[in-house]
Each structure stands twice: as structure tokens, then as C-alpha cells.
C-alpha positions in Angstrom: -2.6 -7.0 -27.8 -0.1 -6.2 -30.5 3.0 -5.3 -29.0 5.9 -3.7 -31.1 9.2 -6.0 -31.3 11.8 -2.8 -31.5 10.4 -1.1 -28.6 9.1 -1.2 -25.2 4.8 0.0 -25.2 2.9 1.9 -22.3 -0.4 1.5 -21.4 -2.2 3.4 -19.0 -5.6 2.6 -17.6 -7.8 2.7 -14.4 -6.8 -0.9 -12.8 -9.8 -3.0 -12.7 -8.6 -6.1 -11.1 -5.0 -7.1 -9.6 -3.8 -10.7 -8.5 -0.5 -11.8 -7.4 0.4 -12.8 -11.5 -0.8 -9.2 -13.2 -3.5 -6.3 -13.9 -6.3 -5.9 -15.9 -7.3 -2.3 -17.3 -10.4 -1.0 -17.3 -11.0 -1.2 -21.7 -8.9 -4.1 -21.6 -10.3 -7.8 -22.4 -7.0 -9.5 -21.2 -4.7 -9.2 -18.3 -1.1 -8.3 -18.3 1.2 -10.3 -16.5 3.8 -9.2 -14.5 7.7 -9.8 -16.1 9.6 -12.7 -13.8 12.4 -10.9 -14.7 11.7 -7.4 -14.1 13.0 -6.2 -10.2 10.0 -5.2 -7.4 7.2 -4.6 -8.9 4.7 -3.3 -6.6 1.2 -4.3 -7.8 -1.0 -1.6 -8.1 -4.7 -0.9 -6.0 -7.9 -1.4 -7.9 -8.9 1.8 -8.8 -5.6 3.4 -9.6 -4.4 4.8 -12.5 -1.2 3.4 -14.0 0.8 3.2 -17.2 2.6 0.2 -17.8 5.2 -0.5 -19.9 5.7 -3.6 -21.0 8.4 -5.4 -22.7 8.6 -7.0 -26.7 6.7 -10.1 -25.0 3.9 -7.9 -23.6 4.9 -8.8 -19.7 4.7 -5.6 -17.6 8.4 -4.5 -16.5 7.2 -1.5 -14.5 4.0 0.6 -12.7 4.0 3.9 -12.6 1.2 5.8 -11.3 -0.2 8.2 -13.4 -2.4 11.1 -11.7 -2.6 9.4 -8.1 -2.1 12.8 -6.5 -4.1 11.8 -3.6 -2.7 8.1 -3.3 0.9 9.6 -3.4 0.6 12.9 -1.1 -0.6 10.2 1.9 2.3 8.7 1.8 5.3 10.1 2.9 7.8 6.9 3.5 10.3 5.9 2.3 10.4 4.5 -1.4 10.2 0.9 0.1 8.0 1.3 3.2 4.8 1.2 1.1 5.9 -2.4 0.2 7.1 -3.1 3.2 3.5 -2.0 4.6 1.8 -4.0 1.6 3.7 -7.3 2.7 3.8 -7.1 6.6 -0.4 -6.9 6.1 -0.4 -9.9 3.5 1.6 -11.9 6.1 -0.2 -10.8 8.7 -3.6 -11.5 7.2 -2.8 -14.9 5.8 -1.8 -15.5 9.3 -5.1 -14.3 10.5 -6.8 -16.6 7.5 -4.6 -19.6 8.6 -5.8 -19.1 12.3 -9.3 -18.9 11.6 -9.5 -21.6 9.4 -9.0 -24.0 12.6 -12.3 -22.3 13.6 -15.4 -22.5 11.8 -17.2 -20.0 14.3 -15.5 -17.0 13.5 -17.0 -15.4 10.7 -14.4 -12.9 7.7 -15.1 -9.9 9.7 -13.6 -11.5 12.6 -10.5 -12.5 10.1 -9.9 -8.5 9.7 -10.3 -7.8 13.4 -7.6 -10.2 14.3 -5.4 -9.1 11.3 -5.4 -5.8 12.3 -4.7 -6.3 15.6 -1.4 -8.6 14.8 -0.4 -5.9 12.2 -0.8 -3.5 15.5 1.4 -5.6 17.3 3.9 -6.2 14.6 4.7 -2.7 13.7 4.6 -1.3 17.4 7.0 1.6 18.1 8.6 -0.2 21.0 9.1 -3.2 22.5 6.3 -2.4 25.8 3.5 -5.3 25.4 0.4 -3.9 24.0 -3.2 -4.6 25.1 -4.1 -6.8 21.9 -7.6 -7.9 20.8 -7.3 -11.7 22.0 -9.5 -14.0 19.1 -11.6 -15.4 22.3 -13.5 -11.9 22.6 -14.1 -11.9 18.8 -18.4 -12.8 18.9 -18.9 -16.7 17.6 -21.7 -15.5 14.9 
């Protein structure tokens, strides 16, 4: 993509596919990465709508949905809570990945069930013990 050297360019598409480097737009051959030097950049969901704006380089320095009414009514946090959300279920999941991985029995579905109920645990309201889902009732399938 051509990028303009005076001036920072938006793009705004439907996001088609996200990784931990950048986006690709749905019209859009090639990705856009994400700036190293831009500050927290949330990545975007597949599906959303987003403009971009990249830098003189073409790296993406911010997201900004564009038309997510839905996306942004739901949530109500504060401004870093969704990222804080979006990391504590990464951790938690790679955790879950990590733990399974020691057992070839349980099956991805399995992965999710024990994921969600660490996330449970982690962002408990108080410090009482809750009844968690132990991975030894999870069915060896």
C-alpha cells in the first residue's frame, strides 16, 4: 500500500484476521503491522470494524472502532478493563494450553472448560474459595 510521507493515512475495514504482530482487512491482500513504538494498542476482534491510522512507514499507531455500537454499549469498564479482561483470559488460557499439553487425553474443548474455570477463579469478587471445575472430572475422549 502506498502510504503518503507528509502525513499520517486511515484505513477502515471489517477485520478479517488478527495475530499478536497486526490485522488484515477484509479488501486488503496484506496485513498491517502493529507500530513497536506506538503505546497499548489493543488488537481488535475478527469481525469488527476499525480505521487505522498508520504512520509514514505504514505500521498501525492506533485502532479505533468505527460503528461497533453493539461491541461498545456491552462494555461499561473502565478504559483499561477490556485489556485487562483480554490479558487475564490469554494468560489464563495459555495456562490451560500449558496444562493440557502434559495430557494427551483431554481433548480442546476440555482446554476451554478448564480456562474458564481458572479465569472464574482469578477474577473472583472475594477472597472465599470457590467450588472450581477440577481437570480430573473433565471426560478423557
Amino acid at each position: 500500500m502506498a502510504i503518503s510521507p507528509l502525513s499520517p493515512d486511515t484505513v477502515t475495514g471489517r477485520v478479517v484476521s488478527v495475530n499478536p504482530k497486526g490485522v488484515r482487512l477484509d479488501g486488503h491482500d496484506d496485513w498491517f503491522n502493529f507500530s513497536r513504538f506506538a503505546g497499548d494498542i489493543v488488537p481488535p476482534m475478527r469481525g469488527q470494524t476499525v480505521t487505522l491510522t498508520l504512520d509514514r512507514q505504514g505500521y498501525i499507531r492506533s485502532v479505533d472502532a468505527a460503528g461497533d455500537v453493539a461491541i461498545l454499549s456491552t462494555s461499561r469498564q473502565a478504559p483499561g478493563a477490556a485489556r485487562d479482561r483480554t490479558i487475564t483470559r490469554l494468560a489464563v488460557l495459555k495456562a490451560a494450553a500449558e496444562f493440557a499439553a502434559a495430557r494427551p487425553q483431554l481433548k480442546s474443548r476440555d482446554v476451554m472448560t478448564i480456562a474458564t474455570s481458572w479465569e472464574r477463579w482469578v477474577t473472583r469478587e472475594t477472597d472465599a474459595a470457590e467450588e472450581l471445575t477440577d481437570a480430573r472430572s473433565c471426560p478423557d475422549r
